[in-house]
C-alpha positions as CSV (number, residue, x, y, z in Angstrom):
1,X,-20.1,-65.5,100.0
2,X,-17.3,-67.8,102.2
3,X,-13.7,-66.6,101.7
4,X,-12.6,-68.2,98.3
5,X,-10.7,-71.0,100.3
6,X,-13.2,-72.0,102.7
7,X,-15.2,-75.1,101.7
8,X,-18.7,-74.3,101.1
9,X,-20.7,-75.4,104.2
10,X,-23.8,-75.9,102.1
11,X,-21.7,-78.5,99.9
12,X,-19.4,-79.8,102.3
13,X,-20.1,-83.6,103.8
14,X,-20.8,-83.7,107.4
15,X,-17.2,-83.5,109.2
16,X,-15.7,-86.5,111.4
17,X,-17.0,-86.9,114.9
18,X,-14.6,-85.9,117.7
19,X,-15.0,-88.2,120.6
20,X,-13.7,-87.5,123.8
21,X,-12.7,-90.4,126.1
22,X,-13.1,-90.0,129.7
23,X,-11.7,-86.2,130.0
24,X,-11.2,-85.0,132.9
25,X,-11.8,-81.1,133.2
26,X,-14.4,-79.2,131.8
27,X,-11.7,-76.7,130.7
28,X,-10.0,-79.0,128.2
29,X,-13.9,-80.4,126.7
30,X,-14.4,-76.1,126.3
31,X,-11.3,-75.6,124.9
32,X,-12.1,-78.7,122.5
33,X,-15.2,-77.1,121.2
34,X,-13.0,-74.1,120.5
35,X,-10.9,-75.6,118.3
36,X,-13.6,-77.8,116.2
37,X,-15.7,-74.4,115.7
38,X,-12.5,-72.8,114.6
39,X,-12.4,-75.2,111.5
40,X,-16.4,-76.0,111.0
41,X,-16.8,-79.0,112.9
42,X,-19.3,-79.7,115.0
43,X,-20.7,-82.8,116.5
44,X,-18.5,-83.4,120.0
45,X,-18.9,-86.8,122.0
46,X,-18.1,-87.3,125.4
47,X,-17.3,-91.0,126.9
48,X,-17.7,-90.8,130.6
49,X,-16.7,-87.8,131.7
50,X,-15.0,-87.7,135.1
51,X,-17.1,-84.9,136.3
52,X,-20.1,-85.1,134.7
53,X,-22.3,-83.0,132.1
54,X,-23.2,-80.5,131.5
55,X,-20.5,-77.9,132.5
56,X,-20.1,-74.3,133.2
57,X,-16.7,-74.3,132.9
58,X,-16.3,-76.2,129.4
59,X,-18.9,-74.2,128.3
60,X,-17.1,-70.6,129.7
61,X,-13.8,-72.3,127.9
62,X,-15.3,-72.7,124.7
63,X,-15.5,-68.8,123.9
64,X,-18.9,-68.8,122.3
65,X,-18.2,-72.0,120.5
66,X,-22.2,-72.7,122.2
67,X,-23.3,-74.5,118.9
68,X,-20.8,-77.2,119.7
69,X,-21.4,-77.6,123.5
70,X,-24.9,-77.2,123.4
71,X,-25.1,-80.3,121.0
72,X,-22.7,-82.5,123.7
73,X,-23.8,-86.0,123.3
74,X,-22.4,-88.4,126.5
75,X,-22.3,-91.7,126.4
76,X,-21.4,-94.4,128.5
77,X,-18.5,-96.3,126.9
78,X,-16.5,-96.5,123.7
79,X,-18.3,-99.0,121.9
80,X,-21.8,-97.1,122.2
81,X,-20.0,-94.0,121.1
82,X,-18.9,-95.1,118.1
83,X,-21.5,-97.6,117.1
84,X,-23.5,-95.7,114.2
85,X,-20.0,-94.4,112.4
86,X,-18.1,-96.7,109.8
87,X,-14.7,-95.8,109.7
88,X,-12.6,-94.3,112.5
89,X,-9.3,-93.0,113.7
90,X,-7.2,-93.5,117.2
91,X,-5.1,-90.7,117.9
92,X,-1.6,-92.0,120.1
93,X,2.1,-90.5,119.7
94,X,3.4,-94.0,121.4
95,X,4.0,-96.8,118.8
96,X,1.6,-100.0,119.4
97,X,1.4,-103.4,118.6
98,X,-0.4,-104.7,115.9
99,X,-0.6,-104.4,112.1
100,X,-3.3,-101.3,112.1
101,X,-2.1,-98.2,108.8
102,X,-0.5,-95.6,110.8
103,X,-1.1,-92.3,109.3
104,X,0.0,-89.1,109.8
105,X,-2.4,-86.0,110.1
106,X,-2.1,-84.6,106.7
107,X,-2.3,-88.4,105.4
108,X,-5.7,-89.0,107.8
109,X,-7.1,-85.4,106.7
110,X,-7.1,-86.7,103.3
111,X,-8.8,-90.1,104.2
112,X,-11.1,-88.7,106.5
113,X,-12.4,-86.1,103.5
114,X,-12.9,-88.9,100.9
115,X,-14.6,-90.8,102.9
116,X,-16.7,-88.1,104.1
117,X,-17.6,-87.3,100.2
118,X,-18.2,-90.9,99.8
119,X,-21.1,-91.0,102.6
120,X,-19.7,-92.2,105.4
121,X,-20.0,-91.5,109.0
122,X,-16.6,-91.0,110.0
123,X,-14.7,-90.4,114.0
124,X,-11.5,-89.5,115.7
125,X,-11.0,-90.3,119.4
126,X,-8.9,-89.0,121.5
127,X,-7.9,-90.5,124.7
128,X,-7.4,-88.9,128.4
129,X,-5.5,-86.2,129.8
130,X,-3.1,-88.2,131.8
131,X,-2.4,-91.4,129.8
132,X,-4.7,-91.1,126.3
133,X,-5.9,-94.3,125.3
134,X,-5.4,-98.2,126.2
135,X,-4.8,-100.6,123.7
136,X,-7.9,-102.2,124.0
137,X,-9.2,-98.8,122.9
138,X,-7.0,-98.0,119.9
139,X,-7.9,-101.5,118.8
140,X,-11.5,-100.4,118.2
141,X,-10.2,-98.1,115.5
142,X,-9.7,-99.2,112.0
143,X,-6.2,-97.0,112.1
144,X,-4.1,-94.7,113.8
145,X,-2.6,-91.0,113.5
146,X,0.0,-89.9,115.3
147,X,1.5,-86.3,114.9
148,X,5.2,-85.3,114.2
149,X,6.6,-84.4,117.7
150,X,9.5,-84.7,119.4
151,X,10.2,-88.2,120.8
152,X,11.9,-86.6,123.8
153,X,8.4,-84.7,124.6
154,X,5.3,-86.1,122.5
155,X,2.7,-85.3,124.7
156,X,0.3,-83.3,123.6
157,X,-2.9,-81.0,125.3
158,X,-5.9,-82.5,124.3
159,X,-7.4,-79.2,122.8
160,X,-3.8,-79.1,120.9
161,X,-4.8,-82.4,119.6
162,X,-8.3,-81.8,118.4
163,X,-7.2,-78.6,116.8
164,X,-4.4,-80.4,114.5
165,X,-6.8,-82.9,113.6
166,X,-9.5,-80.3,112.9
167,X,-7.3,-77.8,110.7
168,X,-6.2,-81.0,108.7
169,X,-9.8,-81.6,108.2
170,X,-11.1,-78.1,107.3
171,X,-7.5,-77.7,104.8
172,X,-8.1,-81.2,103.1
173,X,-11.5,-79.1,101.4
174,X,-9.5,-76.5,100.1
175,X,-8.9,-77.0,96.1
176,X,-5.1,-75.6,96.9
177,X,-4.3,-76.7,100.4
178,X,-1.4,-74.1,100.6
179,X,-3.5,-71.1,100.3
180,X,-5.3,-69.5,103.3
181,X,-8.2,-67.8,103.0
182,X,-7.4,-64.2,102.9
183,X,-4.1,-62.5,100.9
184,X,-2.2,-60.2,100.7
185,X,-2.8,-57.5,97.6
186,X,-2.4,-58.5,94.7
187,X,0.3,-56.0,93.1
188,X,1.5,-56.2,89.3
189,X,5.3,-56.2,89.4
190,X,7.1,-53.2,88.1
191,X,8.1,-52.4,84.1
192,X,11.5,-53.1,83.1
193,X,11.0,-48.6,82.1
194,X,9.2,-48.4,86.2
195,X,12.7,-50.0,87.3
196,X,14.9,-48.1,85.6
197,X,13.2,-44.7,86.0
198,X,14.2,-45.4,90.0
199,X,18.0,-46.0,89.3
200,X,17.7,-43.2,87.7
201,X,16.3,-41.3,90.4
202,X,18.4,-42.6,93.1
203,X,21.6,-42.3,91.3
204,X,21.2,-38.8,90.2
205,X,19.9,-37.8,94.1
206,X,23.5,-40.0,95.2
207,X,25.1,-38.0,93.0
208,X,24.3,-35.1,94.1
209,X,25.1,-35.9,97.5
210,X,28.9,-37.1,96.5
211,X,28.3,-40.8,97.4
212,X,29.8,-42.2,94.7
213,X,33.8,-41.7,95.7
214,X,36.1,-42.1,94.4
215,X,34.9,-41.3,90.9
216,X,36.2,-44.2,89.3
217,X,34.8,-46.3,91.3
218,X,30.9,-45.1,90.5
219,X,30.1,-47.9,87.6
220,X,31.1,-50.8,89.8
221,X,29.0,-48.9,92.7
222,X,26.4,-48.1,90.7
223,X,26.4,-51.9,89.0
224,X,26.0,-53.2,92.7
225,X,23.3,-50.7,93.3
226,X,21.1,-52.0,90.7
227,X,22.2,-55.5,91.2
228,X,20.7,-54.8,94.8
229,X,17.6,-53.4,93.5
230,X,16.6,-56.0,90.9
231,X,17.1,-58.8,93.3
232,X,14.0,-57.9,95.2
233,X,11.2,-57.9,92.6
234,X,9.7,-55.1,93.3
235,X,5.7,-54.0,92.6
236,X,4.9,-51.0,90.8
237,X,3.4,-49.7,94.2
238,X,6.5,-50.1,95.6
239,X,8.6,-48.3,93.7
240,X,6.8,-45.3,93.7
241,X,6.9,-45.3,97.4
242,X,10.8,-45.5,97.3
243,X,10.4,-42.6,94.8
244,X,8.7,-40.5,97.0
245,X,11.4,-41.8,99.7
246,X,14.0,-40.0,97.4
247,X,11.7,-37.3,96.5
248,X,11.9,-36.4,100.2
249,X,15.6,-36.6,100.6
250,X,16.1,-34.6,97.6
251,X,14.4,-31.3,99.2
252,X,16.4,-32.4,102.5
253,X,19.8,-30.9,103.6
254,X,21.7,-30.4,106.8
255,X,20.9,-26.0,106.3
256,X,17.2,-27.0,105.7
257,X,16.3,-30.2,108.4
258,X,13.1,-31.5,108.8
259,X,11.7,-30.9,105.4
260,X,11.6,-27.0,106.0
261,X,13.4,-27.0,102.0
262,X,9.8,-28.5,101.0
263,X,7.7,-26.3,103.0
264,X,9.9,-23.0,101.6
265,X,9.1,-24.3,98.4
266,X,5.6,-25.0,98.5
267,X,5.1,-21.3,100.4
268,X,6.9,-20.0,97.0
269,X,5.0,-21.8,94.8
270,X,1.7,-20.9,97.1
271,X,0.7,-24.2,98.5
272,X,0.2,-24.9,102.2
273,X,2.9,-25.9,104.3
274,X,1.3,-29.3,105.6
275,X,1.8,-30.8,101.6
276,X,3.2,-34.2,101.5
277,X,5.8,-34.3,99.3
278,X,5.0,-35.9,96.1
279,X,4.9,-39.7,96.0
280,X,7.3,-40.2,92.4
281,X,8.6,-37.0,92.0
């Protein structure tokens, strides 16, 4: 089964076409493919490539990404690239003339999906290295995205691109976009009675140890101790970690470093030396 946040490839529409226009070195087409295998797309066009296909290199730059290189399709201009898909983005970080929707890429992720699910054939191109795309280019699109960089610095690699693009696509699927598709345990959070049990724990082993001076002092300390403590929201888990923490340090003093006050004890009682201390006491 797929990862509970990953779309379902055997229920998911067919994902936007990225089309490459006039790139220049087979590295950046590799790297490309990369990215779009990262986040399940797939079908990569190429519009005149400056030095021809196929290539070693993009392929060598893809990192195994063979499905998407291997289905390369090359065409010779714009137009025939884009002539069997119905609705289609630009991608440009300079502003343009015109009245074409400018979107941004969580906006155009969004589109692209619904009209994905609706049955069309949907493209984003992407323009070249040096300059990206000409107006008479972006003017074949039906709207733009641009990305939220820095004015002072907006361009970006066109692998970088692709890949922004891509993860919007793959992100717009999941049912809660904010998740990711593996976590963390799942912990339940500690009892009020798990709580309290390790202030009591910690402030008898403090006790012990004459941290709370002067003595009339010990119910604000202590009050700030537990205000500390509850701050955090602690797991269960958790706490009986710290437990064993303080476990430790109780069988711990300067005469007896190094835990030898645990391993005396344990040889007493007739366990072996190598026993971890207890994990809650």
């Amino acid at each position: 089964m797929p990862p509970a946040n990953t779309p379902d490839k055997a229920t998911s529409p067919a994902g936007p076409v990225i089309i490459l226009v006039e790139p220049q070195l087979g590295e950046n087409i590799g790297m490309v493919a990369r990215a779009m295998a990262n986040f399940g797309l797939t079908e990569l066009r190429l519009v005149n490539p400056r030095d021809g296909w196929p290539s070693e290199k993009a392929r060598a730059a893809a990192s195994k990404a063979d499905h998407v290189i291997d289905a390369v399709r090359v065409f010779d201009d714009l137009p025939s690239a884009i002539a069997d898909l119905n609705f289609i983005f630009a991608t440009t970080a300079r502003a343009r003339d015109g009245f074409k929707p400018v979107r941004g890429p969580v906006e155009a992720g969004r589109t692209l999906r619904a009209r994905c699910e609706a049955g069309q054939r949907t493209g984003i191109f992407f323009g070249r290295e040096r300059f990206g795309l000409n107006n008479d280019e972006v003017g074949l699109a039906d709207e733009i995205v641009t990305f939220p960089v820095d004015p002072g610095f907006a361009s970006l690699n066109i692998a970088q691109a692709v890949l922004l693009m891509s993860y919007e696509w793959m992100k717009s699927g999941f049912e809660d976009e904010t998740r990711t598709n593996f976590r963390g345990p799942d912990m339940p959070p500690a009892t009020r009675d798990e709580l309290l049990g390790l202030f009591s724990h910690l402030e008898a082993a403090l006790e012990v140890r004459g941290y709370f001076r002067p003595p009339e002092k010990k119910a604000k300390m202590v009050d700030n101790l537990r205000s500390v403590l509850t701050r955090a929201g602690f797991a269960g888990p958790e706490l009986r970690v710290l437990r064993g923490v303080i476990t430790s340090l109780d069988r711990y003093s300067p005469k007896s470093p190094r835990g030898a006050a645990l391993r005396s004890a344990d040889a007493r009682a007739g366990r072996g030396s190598d026993r971890e201390p207890p994990e809650n006491g």
